[in-house]
N, C-alpha and C positions, 0 to 999 in steps of 0.2 A: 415442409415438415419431414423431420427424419420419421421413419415408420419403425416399430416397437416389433424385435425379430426375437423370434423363442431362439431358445442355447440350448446346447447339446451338455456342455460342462458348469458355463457360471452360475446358474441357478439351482443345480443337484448338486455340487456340491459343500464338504462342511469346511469351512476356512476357517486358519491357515493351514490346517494339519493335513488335507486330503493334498497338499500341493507335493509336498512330498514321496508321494506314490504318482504322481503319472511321471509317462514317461515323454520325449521330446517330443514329438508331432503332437503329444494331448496338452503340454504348453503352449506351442504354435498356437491349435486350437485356441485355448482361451485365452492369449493375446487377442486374438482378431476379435473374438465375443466381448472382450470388456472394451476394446475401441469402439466397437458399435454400439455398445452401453452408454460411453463417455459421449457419442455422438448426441443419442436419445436423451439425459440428461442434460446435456448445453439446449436443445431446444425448447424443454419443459424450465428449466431453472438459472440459465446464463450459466457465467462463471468461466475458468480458468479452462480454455478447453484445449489449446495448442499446446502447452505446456506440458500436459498431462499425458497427450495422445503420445508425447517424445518421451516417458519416462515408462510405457506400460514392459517391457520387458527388463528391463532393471528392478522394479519392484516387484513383481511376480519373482521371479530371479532371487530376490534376497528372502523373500516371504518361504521359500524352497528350501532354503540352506540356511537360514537363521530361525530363530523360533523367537517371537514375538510376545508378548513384552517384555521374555526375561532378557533376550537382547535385543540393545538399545540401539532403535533408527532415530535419527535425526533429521530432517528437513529443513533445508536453508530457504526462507522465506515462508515454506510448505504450503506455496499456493497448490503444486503439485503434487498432492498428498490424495487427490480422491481414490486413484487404484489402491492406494496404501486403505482408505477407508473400505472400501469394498470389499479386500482382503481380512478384513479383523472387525467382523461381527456387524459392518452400518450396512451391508449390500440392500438391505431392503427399505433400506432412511434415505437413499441415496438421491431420493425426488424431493427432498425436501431441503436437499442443502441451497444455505444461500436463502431460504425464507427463513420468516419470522419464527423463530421456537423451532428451526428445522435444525441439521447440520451445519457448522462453519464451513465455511471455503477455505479454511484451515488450519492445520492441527491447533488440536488444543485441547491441552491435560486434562479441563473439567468434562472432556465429552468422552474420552477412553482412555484405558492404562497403554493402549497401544502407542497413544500419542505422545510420546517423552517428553517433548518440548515445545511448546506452543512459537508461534512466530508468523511475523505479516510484513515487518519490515528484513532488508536481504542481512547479507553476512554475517549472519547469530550461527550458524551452524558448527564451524570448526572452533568459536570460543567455547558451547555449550556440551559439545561433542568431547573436549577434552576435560572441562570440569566434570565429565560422568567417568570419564573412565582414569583420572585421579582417583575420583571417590571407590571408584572399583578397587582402585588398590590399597588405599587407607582402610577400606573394609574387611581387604582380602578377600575380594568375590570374585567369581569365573563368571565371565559371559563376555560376551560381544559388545562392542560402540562403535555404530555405523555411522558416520556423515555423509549425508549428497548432496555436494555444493555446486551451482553454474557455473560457469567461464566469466559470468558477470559476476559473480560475486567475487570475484578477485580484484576487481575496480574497487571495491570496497575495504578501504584501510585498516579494519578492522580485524579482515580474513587474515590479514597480514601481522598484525598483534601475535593474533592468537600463533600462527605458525611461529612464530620469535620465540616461542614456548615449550612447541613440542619435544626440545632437547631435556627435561625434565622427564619425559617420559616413557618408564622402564618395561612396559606392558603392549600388547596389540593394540593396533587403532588401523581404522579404515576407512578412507576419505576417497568415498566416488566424485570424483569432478565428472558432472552430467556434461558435455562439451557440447551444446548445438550450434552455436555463434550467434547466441540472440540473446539479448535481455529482454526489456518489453518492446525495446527497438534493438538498431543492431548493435552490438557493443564499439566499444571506444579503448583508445590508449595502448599504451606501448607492453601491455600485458595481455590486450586481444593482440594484438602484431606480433607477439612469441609462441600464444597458442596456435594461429594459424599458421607459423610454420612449424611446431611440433604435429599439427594435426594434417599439414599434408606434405612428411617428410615420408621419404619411398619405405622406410622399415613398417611405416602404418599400413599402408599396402600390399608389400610383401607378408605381411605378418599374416593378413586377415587371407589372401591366398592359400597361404602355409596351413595357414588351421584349416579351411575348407578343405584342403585337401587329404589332410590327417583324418577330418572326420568323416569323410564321405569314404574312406578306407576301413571305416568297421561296420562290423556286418549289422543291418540294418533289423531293428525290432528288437536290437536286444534290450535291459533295462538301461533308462538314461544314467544311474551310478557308475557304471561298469565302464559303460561309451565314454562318458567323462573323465574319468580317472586314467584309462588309456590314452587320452587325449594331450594331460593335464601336462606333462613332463616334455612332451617339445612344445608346447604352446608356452610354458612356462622360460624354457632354456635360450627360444626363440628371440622370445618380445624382451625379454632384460638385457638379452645383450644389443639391443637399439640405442644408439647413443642421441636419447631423445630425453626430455623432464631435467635438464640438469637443476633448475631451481629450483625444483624440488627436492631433489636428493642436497641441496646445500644447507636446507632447512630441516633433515631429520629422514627426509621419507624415503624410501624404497617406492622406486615408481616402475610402475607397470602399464605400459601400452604406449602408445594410444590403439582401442579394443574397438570393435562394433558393435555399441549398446545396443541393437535390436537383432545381436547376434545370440539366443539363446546358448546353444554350448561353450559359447566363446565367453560370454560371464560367468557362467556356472563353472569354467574352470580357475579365470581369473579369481573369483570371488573366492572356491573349494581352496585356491592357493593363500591365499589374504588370509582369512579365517585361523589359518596357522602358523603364517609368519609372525615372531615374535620380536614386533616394535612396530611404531607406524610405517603405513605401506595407501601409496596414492592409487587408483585403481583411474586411469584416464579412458575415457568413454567417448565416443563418436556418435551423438544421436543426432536426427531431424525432428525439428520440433513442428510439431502437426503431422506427425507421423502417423500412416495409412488413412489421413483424409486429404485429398489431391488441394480442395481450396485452399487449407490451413496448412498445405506445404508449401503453399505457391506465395500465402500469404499471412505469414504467424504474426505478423503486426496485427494486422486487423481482426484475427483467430484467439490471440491474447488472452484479450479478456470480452466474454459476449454479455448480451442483453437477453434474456428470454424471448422468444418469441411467440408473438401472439396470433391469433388466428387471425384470418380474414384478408381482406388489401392490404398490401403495405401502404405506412404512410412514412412520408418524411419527414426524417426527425426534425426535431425545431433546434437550432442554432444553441450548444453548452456555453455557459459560460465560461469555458476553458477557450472553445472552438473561439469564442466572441473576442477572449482576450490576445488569444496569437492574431485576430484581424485588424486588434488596433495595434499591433506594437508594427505589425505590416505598414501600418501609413505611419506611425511617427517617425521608424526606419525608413521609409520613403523621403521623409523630410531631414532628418539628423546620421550625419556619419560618426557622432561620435554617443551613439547609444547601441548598446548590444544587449543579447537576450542570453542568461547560461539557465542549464536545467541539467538536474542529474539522472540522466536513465528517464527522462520523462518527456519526450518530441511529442510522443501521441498523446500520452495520459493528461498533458498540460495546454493541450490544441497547438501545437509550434507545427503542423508535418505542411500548412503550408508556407507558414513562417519560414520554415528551412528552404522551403524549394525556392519562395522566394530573396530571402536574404542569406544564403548559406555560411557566407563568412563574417555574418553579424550573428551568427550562432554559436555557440560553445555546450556542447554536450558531455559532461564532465566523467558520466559513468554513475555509477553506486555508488557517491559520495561525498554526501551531504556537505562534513567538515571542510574538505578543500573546496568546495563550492562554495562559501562563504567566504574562508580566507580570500580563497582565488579573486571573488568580487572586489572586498577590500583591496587588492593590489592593483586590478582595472580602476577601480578609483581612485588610490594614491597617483596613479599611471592618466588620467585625465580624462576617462573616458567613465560613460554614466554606464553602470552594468544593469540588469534587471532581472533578477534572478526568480524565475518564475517555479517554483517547489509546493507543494504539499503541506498543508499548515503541520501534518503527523508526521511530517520528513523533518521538517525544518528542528523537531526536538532535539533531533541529532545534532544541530550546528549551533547547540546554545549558547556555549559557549565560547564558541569563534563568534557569534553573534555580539556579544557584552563585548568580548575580550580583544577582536580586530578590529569591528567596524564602527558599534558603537560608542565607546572607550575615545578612538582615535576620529569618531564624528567625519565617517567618509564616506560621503554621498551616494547612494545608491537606493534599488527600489525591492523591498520584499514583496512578491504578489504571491497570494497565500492563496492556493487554491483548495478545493474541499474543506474550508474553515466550515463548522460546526458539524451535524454528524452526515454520514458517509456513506451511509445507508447498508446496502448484502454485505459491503465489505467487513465488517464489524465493529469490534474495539481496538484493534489495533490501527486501523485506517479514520476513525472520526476524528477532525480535526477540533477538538474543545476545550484546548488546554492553550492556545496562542495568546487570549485576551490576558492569562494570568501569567504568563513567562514573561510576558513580553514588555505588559504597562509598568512593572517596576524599574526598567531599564531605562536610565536619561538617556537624552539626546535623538530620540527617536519619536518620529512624526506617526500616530497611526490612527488610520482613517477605514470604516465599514459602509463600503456602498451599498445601499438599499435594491437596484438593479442596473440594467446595462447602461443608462445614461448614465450612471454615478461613475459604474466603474469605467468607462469610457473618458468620462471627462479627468478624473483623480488619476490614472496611468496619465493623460497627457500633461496633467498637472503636475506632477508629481518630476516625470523626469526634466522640467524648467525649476527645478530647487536645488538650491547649494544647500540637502537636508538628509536625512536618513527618512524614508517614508517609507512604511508597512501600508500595504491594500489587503484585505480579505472578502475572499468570495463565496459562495456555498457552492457543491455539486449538483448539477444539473441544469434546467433550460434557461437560455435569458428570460428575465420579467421586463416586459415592457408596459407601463400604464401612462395612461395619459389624466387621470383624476384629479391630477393640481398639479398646476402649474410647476414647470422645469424650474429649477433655482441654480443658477452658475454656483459653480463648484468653488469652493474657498476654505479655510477652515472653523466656517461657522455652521450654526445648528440649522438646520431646518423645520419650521412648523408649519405641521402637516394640517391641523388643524386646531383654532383658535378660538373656542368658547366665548362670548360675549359680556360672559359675568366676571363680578367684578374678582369674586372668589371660588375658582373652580376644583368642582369635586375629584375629579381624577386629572393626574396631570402623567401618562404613558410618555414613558421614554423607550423608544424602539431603538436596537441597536443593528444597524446591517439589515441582516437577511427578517430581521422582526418589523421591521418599521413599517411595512403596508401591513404588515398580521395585526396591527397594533389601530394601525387607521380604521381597518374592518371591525375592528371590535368597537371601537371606539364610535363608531356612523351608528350602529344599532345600538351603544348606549343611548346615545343622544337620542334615535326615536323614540326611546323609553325612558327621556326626560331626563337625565344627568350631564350635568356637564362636564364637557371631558377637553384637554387638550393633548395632541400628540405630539411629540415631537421626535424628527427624526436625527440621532446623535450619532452624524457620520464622522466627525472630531474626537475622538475620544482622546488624544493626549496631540496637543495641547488642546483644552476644554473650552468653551466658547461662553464665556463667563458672561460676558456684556446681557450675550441672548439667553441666558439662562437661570441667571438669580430672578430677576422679577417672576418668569412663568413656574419658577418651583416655590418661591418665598408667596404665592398666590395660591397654591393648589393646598387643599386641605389633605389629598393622599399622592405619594409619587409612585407609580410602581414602572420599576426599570426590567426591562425585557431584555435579555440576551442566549444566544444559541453559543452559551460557553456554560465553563464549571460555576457553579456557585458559589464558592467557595474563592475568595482571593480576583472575583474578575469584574466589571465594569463597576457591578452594584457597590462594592467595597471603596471602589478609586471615585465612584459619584460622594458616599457618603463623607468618605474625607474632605474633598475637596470644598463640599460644603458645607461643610461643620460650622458655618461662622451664621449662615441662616438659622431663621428661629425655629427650629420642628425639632418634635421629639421622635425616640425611635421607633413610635407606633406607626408615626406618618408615611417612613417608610417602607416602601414592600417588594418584593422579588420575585421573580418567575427564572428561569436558568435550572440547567442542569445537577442534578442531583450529587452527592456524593457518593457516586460508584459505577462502577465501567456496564457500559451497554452494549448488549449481542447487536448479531445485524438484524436489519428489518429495514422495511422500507422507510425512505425520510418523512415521511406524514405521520406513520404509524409511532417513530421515534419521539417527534418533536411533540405528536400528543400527549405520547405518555408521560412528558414535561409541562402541559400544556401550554408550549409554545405553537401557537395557532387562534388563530382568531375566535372558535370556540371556547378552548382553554382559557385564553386571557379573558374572557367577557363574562365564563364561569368564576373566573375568579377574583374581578372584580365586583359582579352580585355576589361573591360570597361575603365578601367586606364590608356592600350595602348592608346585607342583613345584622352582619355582629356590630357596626356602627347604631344599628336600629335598635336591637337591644341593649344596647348599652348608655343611648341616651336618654 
């Protein structure tokens, strides 16, 4: 356990405004205190801690020299937005981010004016960053538009749009590229291969020399304005004439650096300069992510993204269905050379890190980018080879339409595994996967299947990659389920019944979909001790629909209520009621349990799924509740 250490500066004082009066050693200072904050925080609450610990003097830094909210920071991705919180009024909410009804783990406008632009998925920040500071000038307002984009967010085609734009625009703009050379893993592609050698060409070196030595040349104690601006005109004269960024000076920008982000004077000039140049201007940053904690330097993969920790022994975790899915694609790539795994930006978040080690050139790590990862697929399978493109059910919206438009459309074999399908838990709304069942079932030619636990999903990837088909798998976040309560049933595209009432006409007939289907059992065993008949059935088929097994046990049941961890709106219930429109039931017969219409903070996934009551409480409430209105009404 990290230990809770009193502060000399980040507790007394009032932020943003008192940042402005210290002077350089009382920034030092409270760098080092909000790192140790950020430390204390990852241990009570999880969350984005590597990240964060790389950005604390860039944000302190602009908090200094800009003034908050009348000028606009922007955050690419802003998982790395907590120093940013701390500075602008949540310093004392800061144990609560990441819980339920606490703080988000990242910006977002409904929680402060400080937060410009909310964001959870990457390269939003130079589109969103330029449509504010258009509007600045259609309004004729003065102020500042900050962006701070990754070196990964340049893998992201997007970042790249927006840049094709900035020739439009006749005002300041300020795009800090934060450079660590990490995504969530290490970056990828021929645009990390350019910034590392902009980032270790000799003028980056020389430079940061140059300035150390400039400022170690005035006299010490004075105010940091004074120190700064003496500083500013050969740090400035210096670094521009580096013949380093040319791609970005070809797109519009005035680039400046590559700087020492956890160099305090050396941003404070950079930035004093930017602030004033008139048009856009790139400000390139050198930071270490996990910066001043030695573990999360040595290892910002694993530092990333943490889990809260709990008191007591450790235990060991039990096997993600993430972790579970990289060990089966490990034995079917044991067996097959012509099946390969892509992910974008996701080795660890998707369980591949031992996938990679052991199949490395059956890996494809695409970067930030969702759309060519899709296309890309498609071309591995025009090209003969089965792809498996393992992504995020809340990534995969990005590639919807390479989805319809490459693969589907042209019917080219390959396997969607949708990880974090339904919600997502601390991470929020931006990250619950609960929109796949309805993007997706309207699309022909495409096979999609929701395993109930690890044997489903187990058996459906090995399934799956022996079809001449387009096949979707969906997982939830978190540990495999392993039961053994009934009997295994080999995998095919037919329904599973989980359980089978002996009457002739049964009262409830539960359709569990995926991650619902034992929630659905459980409810359904405690019906039945309290005398109702129920059958369950597990509908890991959802297109194509398993008709044979299915008209009899719904054309039988007096009520069906279909269970799904998606939107309500547009998703399984709707594609069940169509399809069986030819059965004799009216629309009372049937009933719904799913997702509400409208987006959900984080909170943990028990606490989510309840307040849907998806859970075998909920569902069993809410089928006594239909006993009863059945009761008064006959």
């Amino acid at each position: 356990m990290v230990e809770k250490k009193s502060t000399t500066l980040l507790d007394h004082l009032t932020f943003p405004e008192d940042l402005k009066e210290l002077t350089l050693d009382e920034l030092d200072c409270l760098c080092a205190e909000v790192r140790q904050r950020l430390l204390e925080i990852s241990t009570e609450c999880g969350g984005h801690l590597a990240s964060n610990l790389g950005v604390v003097e860039i944000t302190i830094v602009l908090h200094t020299l800009f003034s908050s909210p009348t000028d606009k920071i922007v955050f690419d991705t802003s998982h790395q937005s907590y120093v940013h919180k701390m500075l602008t009024g949540r310093l004392d909410q800061m144990f609560s981010i990441r819980k339920e009804h606490g703080l988000s783990g990242f910006a977002n406008i409904f929680e402060s004016d400080h937060d410009i632009f909310g964001a959870g998925h990457a390269s939003t920040a130079l589109s969103s960053g330029l449509g504010l500071a258009h509007s600045r000038e259609l309004l004729d307002q003065d102020h500042s538009v900050i962006s701070i984009i990754g070196d990964s967010s340049l893998s992201g085609g997007m970042c790249f749009e927006a840049l094709n734009n900035f020739e439009k625009l006749n005002s300041n703009f300020i795009c800090i590229l934060n450079d660590n050379d990490m995504s969530i893993s290490h970056p990828v592609g021929n645009m990390s291969t350019y910034m590392t050698k902009v980032r270790t060409s000799p003028g980056y070196d020389s430079a940061r020399k140059f300035f150390d030595t400039v400022m170690s040349n005035i006299p010490k104690g004075g105010p940091l304005k004074r120190r700064i601006e003496k500083g500013l005109d050969c740090l400035r004269d210096y670094i521009l004439d580096t013949k380093v960024g040319v791609i970005f000076e070809e797109f519009g920008f005035q680039y400046l650096g590559p700087i020492d982000g956890h160099n305090v004077p050396m941003l404070m000039a950079a930035l004093k300069y930017a602030k004033n140049y008139d048009g856009p201007i790139l400000i390139h940053t050198i930071t270490q992510k996990g910066k001043g904690h030695e573990p999360a330097e040595h290892d910002p993969i694993k530092y990333h993204g943490l889990s809260p920790k709990k008191p007591g022994p450790s235990v060991k975790k039990p096997l993600s269905n993430s972790e579970f899915f990289g060990d089966v694609m490990i034995e079917i790539c044991n067996k097959r050379d012509d099946v390969v795994v892509i992910t974008p930006a996701m080795v660890g978040g998707s369980g591949l890190t031992k996938f990679a080690d052991t199949h490395p050139k059956k890996l494809f790590d695409v970067g930030i980018a969702e759309e060519h990862a899709v296309t890309f697929c498609a071309g591995l399978s025009r090209g003969g080879i089965k792809p498996v493109l393992a992504i995020y059910s809340t990534f995969l919206q990005r590639g919807f339409d390479q989805f319809i438009h490459d693969v589907c459309i042209q019917k080219l074999p390959m396997v969607f595994a949708l990880d974090r399908a339904g919600f997502a838990g601390e991470d929020g709304a931006t990250h619950h996967g609960v929109f796949d069942y309805t993007y997706m079932l309207p699309i022909p030619n495409v096979t999609i299947l929701a395993p109930k636990d690890a044997f489903e999903i187990e058996h459906m990837l090995k399934w799956a990659v022996d079809q001449d088909r387009i096949v979707s798998i969906r997982y939830p976040k978190g540990s495999i389920l392993q039961r053994n309560d009934i009997p295994k049933v080999p995998i095919s595209l037919s329904s599973e019944v989980m359980i089978r009432s002996q009457a002739q006409e049964t009262e409830f007939c539960l359709v569990g979909v995926g991650s619902m289907a034992w929630e659905c059992y459980d409810a359904a065993q405690s019906l039945i001790q309290q005398g109702h008949s129920c059958t369950v059935i597990n509908l890991r088929s959802l297109k194509p629909l398993d008709t044979d097994t299915l008209d009899p046990l719904l054309e039988s049941a007096k009520n069906i209520i279909v269970v799904e961890e998606g939107m309500g709106i547009g998703g399984v219930f709707s594609h069940l009621i169509q399809s069986f429109s030819h059965l004799n039931k009216s629309t009372g017969q049937w009933h719904h349990i799913a997702i509400p219409d409208r987006f959900f903070d984080h909170g943990s996934i028990p606490s989510l799924r309840n307040q849907c009551g998806l859970s075998k409480d909920g569902i069993e409430l809410y089928i006594l509740s239909k006993v009863r209105e059945l009761s008064h009404t006959s």
